[in-house]
C-alpha positions as CSV (number, residue, x, y, z in Angstrom):
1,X,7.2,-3.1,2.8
2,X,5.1,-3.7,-0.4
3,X,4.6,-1.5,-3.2
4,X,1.6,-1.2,-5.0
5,X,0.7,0.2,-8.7
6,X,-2.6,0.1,-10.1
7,X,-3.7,0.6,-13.9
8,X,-6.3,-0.2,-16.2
9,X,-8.4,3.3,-15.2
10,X,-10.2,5.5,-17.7
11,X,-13.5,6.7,-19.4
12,X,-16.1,4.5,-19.9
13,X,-20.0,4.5,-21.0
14,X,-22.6,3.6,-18.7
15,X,-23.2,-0.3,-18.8
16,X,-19.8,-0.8,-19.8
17,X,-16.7,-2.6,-18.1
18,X,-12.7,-2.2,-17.2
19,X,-10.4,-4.0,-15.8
20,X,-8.3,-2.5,-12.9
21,X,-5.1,-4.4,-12.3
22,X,-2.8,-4.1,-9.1
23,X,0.9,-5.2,-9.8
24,X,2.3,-6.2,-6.2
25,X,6.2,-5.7,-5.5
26,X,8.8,-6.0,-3.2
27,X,7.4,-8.6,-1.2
28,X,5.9,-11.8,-1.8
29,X,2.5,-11.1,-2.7
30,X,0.9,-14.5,-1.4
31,X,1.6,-13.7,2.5
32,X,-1.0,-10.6,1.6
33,X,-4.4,-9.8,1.6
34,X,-5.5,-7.3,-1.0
35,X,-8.1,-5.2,-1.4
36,X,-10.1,-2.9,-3.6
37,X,-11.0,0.7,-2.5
38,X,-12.4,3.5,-4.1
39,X,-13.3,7.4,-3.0
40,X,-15.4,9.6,-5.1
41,X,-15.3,13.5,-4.9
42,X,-16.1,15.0,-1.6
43,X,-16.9,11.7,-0.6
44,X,-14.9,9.1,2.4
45,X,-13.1,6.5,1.0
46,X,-14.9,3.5,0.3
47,X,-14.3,-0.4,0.9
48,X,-15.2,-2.0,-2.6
49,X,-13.9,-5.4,-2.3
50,X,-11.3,-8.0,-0.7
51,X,-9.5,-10.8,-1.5
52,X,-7.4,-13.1,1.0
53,X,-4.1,-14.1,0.6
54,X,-4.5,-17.7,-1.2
55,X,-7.5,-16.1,-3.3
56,X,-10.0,-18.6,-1.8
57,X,-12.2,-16.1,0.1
58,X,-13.7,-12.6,-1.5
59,X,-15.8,-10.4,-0.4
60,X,-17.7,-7.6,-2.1
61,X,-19.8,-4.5,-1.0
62,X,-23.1,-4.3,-1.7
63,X,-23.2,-1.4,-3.8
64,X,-20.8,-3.7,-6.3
65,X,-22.0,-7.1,-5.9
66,X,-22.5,-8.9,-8.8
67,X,-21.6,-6.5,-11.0
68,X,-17.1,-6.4,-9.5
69,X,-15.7,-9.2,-9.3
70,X,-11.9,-9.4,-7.3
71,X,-9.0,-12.3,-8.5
72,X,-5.6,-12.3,-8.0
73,X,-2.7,-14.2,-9.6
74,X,-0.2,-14.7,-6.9
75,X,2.4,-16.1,-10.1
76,X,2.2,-12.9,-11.5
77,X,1.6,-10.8,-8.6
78,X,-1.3,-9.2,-9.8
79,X,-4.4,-8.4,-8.1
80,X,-7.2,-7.6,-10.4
81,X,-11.1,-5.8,-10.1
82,X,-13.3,-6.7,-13.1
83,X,-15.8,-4.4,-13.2
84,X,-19.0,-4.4,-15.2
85,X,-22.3,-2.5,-15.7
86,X,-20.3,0.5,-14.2
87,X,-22.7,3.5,-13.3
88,X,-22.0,6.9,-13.3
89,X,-21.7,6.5,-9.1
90,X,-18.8,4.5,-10.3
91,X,-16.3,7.2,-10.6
92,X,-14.0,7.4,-8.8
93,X,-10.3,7.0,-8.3
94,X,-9.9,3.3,-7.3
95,X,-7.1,2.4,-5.1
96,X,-5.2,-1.2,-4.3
97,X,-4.6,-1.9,-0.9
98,X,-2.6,-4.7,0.9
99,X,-2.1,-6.0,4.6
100,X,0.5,-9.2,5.4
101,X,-1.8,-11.8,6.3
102,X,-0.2,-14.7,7.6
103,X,-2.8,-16.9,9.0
104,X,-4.9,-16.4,5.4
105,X,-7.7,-14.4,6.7
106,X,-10.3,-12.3,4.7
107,X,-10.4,-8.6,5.6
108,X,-13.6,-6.4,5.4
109,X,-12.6,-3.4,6.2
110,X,-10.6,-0.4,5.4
111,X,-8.7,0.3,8.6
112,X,-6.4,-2.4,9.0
113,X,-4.6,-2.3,5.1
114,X,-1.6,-0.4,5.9
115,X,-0.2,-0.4,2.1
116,X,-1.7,1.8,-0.7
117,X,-0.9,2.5,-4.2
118,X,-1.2,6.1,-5.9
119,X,-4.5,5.1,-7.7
120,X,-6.1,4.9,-10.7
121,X,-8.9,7.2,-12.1
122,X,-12.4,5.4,-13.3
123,X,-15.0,8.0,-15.1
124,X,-18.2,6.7,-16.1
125,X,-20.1,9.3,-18.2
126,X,-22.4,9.3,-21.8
């Protein structure tokens, strides 16, 4: 089992940027692949972004493409979401995710990541 703690959340202006960070534990966090998800008020959580376990392959959703970007430091078991020109449809609380991924692969969806952290709140607001 993996534990996962996320930080870097907060208030921000339209057009601005934060960095979300993801501090992996417990296992080795180079046998997983991470993600970034994200659920807004009243709203189904959302896939946002997804990293595989060597951090060769990402993949972002639309609605964040080219503005996120996902890393991760496996030496520091850290995943990270840069995030810039956030947008009011932005907010949300953000959430890290992580499934063991032995054979390296890249995974786009929300379904298989059986490890979550508690979240972290992202407000974008004037």
């Amino acid at each position: 089992q993996v534990q996962l703690q996320e930080s870097g959340g907060g208030l921000v202006q339209p057009g601005g940027s934060l960095r979300l960070s993801c501090a992996v534990s417990g296992r080795t966090c180079s046998t997983y692949a991470m993600a970034w998800l994200r659920q807004a008020p009243g709203k189904e959580r959302e896939f946002v972004a997804s990293i595989n376990c060597s951090g060769g392959s990402s993949y972002s959703a639309n609605s964040v493409k080219g503005r996120f970007t996902i890393s991760r430091d496996n030496a520091e078991n850290t995943v990270y979401l840069q995030m810039n020109s956030l947008q009011p449809d932005d907010t949300a609380v953000y959430y890290c995710a992580a499934r063991e991924a032995p054979k390296d692969i890249l995974i786009v969806t929300i379904a298989p990541y059986d490890n979550w952290g508690q979240g972290t709140q992202v407000t974008v607001s004037s």
